[in-house]
FIRONU-651301 format. One record per residue: residue in one letter; x, y, z of N, C-alpha, C, CB in turn. Coordinates in pm, whole numbers, padded with zeros to 5 digits, always signed. Glycine has a CB too. Example, Ala and Ser with C-alpha at 12.3 -4.5 7.8 and 13.67 -1.06 7.14 Angstrom:
REM FIRONU-651301
a+01319-00569+00780+01230-00450+00780+01320-00330+00780+01131-00447+00905s+01285-00225+00708+01367-00106+00714+01290+00003+00787+01408-00060+00572
END
This chain:
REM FIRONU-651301
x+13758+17161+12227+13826+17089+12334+13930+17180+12398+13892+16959+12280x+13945+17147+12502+14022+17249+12614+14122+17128+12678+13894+17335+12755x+14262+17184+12725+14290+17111+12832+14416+17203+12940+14341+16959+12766x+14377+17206+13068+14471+17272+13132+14574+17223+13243+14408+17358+13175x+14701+17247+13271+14790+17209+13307+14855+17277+13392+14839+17181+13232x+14955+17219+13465+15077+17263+13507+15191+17169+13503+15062+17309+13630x+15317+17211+13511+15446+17115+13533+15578+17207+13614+15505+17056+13360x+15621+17129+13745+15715+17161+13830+15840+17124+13765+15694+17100+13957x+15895+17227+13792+16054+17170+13783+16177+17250+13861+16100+17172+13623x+16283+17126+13897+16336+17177+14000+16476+17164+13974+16291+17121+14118x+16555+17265+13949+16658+17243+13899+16785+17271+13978+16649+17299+13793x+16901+17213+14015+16976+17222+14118+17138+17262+14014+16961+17062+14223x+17191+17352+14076+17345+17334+14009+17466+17357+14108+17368+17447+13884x+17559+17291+14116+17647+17322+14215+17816+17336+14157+17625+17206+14326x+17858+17386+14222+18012+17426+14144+18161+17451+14257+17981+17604+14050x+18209+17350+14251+18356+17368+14340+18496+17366+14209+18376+17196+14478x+18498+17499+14266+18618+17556+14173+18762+17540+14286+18581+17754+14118x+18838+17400+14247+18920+17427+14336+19077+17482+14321+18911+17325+14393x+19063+17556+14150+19170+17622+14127+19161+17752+14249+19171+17664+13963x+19050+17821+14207+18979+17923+14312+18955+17932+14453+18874+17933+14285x+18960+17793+14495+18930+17737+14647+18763+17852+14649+19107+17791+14807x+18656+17781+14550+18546+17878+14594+18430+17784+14550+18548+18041+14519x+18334+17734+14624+18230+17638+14610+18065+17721+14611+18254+17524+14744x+17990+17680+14527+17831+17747+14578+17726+17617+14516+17782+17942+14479x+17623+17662+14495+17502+17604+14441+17386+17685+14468+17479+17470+14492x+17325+17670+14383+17193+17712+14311+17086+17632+14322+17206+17727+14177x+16953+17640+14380+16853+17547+14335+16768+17628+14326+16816+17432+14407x+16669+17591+14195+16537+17669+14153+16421+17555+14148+16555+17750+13991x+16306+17595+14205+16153+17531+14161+16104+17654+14097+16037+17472+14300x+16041+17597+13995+15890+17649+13905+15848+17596+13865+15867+17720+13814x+15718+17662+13891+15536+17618+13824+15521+17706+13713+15377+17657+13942x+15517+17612+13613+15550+17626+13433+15377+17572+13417+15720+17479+13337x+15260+17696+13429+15157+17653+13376+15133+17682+13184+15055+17721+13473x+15052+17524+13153+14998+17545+12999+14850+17548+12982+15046+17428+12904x+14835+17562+12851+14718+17555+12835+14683+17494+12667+14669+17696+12875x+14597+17448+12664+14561+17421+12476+14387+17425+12475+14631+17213+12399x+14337+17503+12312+14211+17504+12295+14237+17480+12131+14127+17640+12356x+14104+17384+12150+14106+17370+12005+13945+17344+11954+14213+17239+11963x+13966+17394+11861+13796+17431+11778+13796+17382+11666+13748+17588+11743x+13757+17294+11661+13684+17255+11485+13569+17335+11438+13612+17093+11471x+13591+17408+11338+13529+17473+11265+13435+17473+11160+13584+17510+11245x+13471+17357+11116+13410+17262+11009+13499+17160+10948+13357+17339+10897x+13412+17076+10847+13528+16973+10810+13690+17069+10752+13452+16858+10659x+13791+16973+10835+13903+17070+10744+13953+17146+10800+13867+17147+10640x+13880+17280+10875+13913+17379+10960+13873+17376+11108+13868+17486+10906x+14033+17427+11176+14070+17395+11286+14093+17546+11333+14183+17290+11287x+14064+17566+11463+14159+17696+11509+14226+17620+11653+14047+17873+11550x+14341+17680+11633+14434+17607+11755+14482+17742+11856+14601+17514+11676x+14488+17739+11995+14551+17767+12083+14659+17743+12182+14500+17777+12105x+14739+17770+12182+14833+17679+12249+14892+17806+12364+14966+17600+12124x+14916+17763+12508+15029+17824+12580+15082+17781+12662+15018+17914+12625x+15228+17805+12683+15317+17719+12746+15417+17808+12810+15379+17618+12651x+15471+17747+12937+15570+17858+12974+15717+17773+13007+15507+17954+13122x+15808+17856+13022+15957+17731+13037+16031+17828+13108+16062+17663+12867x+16101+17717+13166+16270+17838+13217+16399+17797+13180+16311+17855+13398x+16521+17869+13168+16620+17797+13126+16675+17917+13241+16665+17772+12947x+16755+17757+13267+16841+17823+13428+16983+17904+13348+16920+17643+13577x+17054+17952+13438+17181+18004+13444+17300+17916+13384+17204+18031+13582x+17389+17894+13361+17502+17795+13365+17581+17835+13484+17593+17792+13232x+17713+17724+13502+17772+17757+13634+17802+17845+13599+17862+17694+13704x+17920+17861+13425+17960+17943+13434+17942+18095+13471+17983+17917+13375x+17833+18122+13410+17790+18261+13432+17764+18263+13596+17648+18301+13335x+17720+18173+13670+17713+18201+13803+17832+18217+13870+17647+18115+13864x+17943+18176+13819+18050+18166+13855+18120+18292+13902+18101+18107+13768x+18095+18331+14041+18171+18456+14130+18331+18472+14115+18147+18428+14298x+18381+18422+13985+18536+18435+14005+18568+18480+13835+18625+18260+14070x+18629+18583+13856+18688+18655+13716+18749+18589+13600+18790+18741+13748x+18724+18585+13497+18788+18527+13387+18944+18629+13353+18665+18524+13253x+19020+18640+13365+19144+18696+13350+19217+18635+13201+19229+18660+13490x+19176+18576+13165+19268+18484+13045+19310+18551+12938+19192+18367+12975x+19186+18628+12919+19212+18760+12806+19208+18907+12861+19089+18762+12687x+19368+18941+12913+19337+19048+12978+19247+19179+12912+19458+19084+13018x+19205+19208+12770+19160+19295+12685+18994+19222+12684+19261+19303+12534x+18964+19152+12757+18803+19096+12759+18808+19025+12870+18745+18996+12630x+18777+19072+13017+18762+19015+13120+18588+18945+13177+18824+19121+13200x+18608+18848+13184+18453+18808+13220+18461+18720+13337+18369+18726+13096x+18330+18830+13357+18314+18790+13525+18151+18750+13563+18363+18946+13633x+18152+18642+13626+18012+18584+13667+17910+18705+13721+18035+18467+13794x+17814+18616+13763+17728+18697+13819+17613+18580+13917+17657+18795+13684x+17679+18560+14062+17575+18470+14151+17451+18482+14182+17605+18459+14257x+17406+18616+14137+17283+18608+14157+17195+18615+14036+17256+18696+14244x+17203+18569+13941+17124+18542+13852+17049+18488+13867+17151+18510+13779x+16871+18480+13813+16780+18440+13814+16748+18391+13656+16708+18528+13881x+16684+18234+13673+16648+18190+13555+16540+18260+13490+16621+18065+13564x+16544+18263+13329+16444+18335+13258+16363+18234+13216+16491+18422+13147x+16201+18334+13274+16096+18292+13236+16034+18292+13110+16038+18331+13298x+16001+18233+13026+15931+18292+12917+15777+18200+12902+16038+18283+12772x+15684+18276+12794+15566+18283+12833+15566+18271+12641+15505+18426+12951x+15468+18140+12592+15472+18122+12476+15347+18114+12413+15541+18029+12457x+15269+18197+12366+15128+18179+12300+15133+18172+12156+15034+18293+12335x+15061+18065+12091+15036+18019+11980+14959+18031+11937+15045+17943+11963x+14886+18053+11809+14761+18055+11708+14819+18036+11624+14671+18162+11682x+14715+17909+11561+14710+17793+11422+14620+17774+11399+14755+17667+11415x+14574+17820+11258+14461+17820+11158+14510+17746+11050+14415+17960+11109x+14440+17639+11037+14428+17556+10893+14302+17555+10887+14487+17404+10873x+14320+17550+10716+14158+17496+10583+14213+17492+10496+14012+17591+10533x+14219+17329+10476+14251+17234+10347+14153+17150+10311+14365+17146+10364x+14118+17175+10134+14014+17141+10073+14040+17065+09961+13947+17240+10048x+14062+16903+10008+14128+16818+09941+14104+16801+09797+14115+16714+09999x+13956+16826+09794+13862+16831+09680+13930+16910+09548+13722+16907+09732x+13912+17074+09590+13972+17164+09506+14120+17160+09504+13929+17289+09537x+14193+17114+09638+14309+17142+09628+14380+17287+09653+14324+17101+09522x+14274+17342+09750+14337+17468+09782+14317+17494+09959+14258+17594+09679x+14411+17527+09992+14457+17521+10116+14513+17660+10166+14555+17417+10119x+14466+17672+10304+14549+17866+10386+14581+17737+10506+14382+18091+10466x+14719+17813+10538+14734+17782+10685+14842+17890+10731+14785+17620+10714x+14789+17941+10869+14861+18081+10931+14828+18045+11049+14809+18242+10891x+15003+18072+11115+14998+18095+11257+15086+18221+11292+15047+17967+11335x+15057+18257+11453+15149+18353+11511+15152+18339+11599+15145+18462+11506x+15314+18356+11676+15342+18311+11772+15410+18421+11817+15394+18196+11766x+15402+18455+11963+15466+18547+12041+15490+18490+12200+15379+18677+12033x+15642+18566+12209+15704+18511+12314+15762+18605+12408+15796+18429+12270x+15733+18599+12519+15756+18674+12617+15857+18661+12762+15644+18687+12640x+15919+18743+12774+16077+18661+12853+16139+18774+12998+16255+18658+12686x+16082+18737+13085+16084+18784+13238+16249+18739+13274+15947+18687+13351x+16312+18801+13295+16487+18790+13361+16533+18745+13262+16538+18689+13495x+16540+18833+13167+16625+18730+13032+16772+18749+13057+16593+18789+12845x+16838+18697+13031+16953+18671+13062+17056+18748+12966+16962+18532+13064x+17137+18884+12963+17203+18959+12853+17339+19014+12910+17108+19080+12796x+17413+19025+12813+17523+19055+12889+17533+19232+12892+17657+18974+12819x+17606+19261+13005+17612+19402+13044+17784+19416+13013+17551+19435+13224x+17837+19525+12967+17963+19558+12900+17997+19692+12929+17958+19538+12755x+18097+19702+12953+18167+19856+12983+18331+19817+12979+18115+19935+13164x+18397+19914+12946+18518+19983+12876+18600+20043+13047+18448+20143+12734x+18692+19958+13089+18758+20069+13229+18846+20140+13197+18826+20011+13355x+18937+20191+13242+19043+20284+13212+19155+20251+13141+19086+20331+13315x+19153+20175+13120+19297+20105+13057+19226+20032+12901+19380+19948+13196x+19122+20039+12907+19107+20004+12753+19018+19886+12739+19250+19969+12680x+19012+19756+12871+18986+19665+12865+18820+19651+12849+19053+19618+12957x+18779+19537+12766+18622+19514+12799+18590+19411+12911+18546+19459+12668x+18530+19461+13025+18467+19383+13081+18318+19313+13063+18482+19433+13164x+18260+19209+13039+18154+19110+13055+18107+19058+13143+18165+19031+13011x+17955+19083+13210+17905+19009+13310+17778+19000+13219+17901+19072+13468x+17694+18913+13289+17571+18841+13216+17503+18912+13365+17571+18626+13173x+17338+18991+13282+17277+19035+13394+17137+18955+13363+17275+19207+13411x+17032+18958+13489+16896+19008+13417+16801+19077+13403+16844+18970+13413x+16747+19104+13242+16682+19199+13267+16510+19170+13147+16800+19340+13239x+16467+19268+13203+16302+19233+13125+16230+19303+12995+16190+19267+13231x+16145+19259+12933+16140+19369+12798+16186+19291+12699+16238+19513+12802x+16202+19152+12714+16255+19078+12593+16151+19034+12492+16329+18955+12636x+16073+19049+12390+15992+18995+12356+16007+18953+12166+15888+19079+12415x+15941+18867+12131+15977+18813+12032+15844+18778+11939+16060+18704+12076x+15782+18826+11842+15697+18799+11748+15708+18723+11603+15662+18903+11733x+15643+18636+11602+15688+18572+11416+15473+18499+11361+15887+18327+11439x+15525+18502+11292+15404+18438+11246+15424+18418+11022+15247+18574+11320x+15330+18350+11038+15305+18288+10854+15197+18294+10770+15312+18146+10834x+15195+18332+10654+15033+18280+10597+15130+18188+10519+14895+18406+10492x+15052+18066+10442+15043+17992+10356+14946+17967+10277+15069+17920+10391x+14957+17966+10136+14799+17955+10052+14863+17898+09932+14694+18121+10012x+14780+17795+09954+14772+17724+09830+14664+17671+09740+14827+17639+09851x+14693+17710+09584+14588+17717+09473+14625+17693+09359+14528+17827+09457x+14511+17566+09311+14525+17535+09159+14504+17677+09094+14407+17418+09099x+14600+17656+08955+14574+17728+08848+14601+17662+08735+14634+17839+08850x+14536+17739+08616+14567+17655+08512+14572+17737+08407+14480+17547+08492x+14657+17729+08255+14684+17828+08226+14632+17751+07989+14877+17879+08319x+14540+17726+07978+14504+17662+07849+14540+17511+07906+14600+17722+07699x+14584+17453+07901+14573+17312+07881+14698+17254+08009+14612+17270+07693x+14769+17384+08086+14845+17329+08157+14822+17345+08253+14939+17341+08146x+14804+17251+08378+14797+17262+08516+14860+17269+08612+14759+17210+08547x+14859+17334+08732+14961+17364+08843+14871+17373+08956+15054+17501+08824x+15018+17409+09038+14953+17466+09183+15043+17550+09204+14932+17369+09317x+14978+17665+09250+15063+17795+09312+15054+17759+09499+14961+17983+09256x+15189+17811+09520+15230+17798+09658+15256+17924+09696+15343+17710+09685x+15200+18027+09780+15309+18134+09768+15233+18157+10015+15257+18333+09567x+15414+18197+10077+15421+18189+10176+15479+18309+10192+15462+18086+10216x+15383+18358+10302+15443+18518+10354+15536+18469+10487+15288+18654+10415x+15623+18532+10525+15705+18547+10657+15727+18638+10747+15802+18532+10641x+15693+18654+10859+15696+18802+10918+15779+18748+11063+15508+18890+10947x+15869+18874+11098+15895+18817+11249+16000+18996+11292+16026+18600+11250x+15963+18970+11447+15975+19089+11541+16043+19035+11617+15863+19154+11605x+16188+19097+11654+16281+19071+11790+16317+19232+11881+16455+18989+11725x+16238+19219+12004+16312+19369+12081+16393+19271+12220+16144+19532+12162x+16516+19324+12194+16585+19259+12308+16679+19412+12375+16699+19104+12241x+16729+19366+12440+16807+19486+12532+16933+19413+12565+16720+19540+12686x+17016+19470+12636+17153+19489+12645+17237+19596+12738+17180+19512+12524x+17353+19607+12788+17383+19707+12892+17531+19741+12785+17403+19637+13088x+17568+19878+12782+17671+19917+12743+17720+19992+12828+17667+19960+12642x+17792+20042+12916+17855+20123+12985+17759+20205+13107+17918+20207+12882x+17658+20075+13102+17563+20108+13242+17383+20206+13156+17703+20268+13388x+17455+20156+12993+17321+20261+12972+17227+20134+12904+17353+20432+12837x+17133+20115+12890+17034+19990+12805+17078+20034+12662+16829+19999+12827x+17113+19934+12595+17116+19935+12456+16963+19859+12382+17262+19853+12417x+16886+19883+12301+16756+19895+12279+16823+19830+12134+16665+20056+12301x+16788+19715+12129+16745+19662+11982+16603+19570+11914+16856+19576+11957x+16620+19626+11776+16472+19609+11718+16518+19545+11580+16370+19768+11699x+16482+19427+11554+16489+19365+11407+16329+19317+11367+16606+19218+11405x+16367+19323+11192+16241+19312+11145+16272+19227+11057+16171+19424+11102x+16190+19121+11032+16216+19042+10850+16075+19024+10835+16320+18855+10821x+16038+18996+10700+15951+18997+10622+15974+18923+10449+15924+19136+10635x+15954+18800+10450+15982+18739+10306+15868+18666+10226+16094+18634+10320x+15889+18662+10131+15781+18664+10036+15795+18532+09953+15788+18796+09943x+15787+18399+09937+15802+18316+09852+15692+18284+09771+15846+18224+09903x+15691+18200+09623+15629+18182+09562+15654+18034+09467+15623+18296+09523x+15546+17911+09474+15660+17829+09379+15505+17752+09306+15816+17690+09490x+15560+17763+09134+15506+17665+09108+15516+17569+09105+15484+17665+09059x+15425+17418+09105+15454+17288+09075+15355+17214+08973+15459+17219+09201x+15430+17147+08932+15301+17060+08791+15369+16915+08762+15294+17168+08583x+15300+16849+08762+15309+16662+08781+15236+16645+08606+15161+16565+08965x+15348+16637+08502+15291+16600+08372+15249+16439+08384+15407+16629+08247x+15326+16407+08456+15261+16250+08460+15347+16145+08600+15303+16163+08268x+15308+16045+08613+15387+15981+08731+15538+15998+08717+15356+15827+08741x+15635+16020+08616+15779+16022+08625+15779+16159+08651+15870+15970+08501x+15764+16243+08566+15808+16389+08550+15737+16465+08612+15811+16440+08428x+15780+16560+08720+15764+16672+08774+15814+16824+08746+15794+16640+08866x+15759+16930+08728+15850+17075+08702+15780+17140+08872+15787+17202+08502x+15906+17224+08897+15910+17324+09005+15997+17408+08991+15927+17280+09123x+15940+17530+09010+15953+17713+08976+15979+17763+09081+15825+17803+08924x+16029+17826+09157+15999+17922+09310+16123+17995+09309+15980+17827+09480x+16063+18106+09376+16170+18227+09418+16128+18271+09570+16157+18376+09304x+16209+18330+09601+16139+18411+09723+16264+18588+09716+16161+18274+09927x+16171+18646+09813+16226+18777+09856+16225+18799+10027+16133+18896+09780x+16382+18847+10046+16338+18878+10215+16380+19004+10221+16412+18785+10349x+16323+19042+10324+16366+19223+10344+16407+19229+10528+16176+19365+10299x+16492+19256+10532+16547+19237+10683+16636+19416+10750+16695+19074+10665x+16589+19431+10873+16653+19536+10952+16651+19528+11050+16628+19638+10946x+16760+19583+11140+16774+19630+11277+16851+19717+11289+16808+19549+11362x+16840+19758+11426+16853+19894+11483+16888+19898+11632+16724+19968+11463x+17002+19955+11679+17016+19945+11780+17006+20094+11882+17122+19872+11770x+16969+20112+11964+16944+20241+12007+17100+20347+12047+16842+20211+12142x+17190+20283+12138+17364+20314+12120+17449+20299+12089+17425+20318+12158x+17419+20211+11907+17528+20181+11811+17424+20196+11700+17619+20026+11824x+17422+20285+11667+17367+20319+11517+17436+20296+11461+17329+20429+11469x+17561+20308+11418+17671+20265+11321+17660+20082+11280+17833+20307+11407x+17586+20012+11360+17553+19902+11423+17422+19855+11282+17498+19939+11611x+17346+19982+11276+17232+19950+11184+17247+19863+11065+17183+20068+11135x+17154+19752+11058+17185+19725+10918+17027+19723+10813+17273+19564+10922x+17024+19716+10728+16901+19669+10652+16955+19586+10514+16802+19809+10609x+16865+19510+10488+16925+19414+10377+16817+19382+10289+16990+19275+10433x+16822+19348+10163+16679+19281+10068+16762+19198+10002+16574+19388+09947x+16720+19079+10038+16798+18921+09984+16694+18877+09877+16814+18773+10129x+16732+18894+09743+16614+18768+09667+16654+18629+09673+16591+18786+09495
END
């Protein structure tokens, strides 16, 4: 089964600052097309498709053409011409669950893709101060996905089920430091595992651990780097 779509949306924002004596507004339309496919495979097993797209507008604030002064050592200042970010969301979902045996996979991955993303740009002037404006820019993209598997085991006379779930996920986003792109890249990857066993209708036992392994990296703050392994 297939089904295809679209959805408009029209989003208006307006702003009278009359500390400032300074008034504007904003209005955006977009055509946010989706899509979904789905396949039965056999009893049980499914493969899923999914895609969807969205925007998330600006706030006033950031549109806001008038300087933040409050903290003279962090000045932030709008930016009126901002454009809302697009992003672009594709899905894959695989299940097969086999009520019978009691053993079950289910894995998806999802990746996301982001046209005018919205980041702030930063630079240092002569006197020491940080200035902040929110720009946009492109190259934002975002990966994650899962396996899940689950399986009886049994070990002489005692029975269980093993659970064990992989985790994976990818972030490259960008950033402006003193007019140059700052380039960042994180990675995680975790590992869980749990047993469970039902001796009878009252009593239950459950076992599980997991492991994560996590890094990023930034391209003009290496000092910035971190990596971590959490059990």
């Amino acid at each position: 089964t297939y089904a295809l779509g679209f959805d408009v949306q029209q989003a208006r924002l307006s702003s009278d600052n009359r500390t400032r004596d300074t008034a504007f507004s904003r209005q955006y339309l977009n055509l946010l097309p989706n899509a979904l496919f789905t396949y039965n495979m056999g009893r049980n097993r499914t493969l899923r498709v999914n895609y969807r797209t969205r925007i998330n507008a600006p706030s006033v604030s950031q549109l806001q053409p008038v300087p933040d002064n409050t903290n003279p050592l962090n000045i932030r200042l709008g930016n009126p011409d901002l454009r809302p970010e697009f992003a672009h969301n594709l899905t894959l979902f695989y299940n097969n669950f086999q009520p019978g045996n009691s053993r079950s996979l289910f894995a998806s991955v999802t990746g996301t893709l982001t046209q005018h993303k919205i980041v702030n740009a930063t630079s240092i002037n002569r006197v020491g101060a940080q200035i902040t404006q929110p720009i946009n820019v492109n190259g934002y993209g975002n990966l994650t996905g899962f396996v899940a598997v689950g399986r009886p085991v049994q070990f002489s006379t005692f029975k269980a089920n093993l659970n064990l779930t992989t985790n994976a996920s990818y972030n490259r986003g960008q950033s402006l430091l003193n007019g140059q792109p700052n380039l960042s890249n994180a990675w995680l990857l975790s590992q869980s595992a749990t047993f469970n066993s039902n001796f009878n209708e009252k009593f239950e036992v459950s076992v599980g651990g997991s492991l994560a392994y996590q890094v990023a990296e930034y391209s003009l703050q290496p000092a910035q780097n971190t990596e971590f392994l959490n059990p």
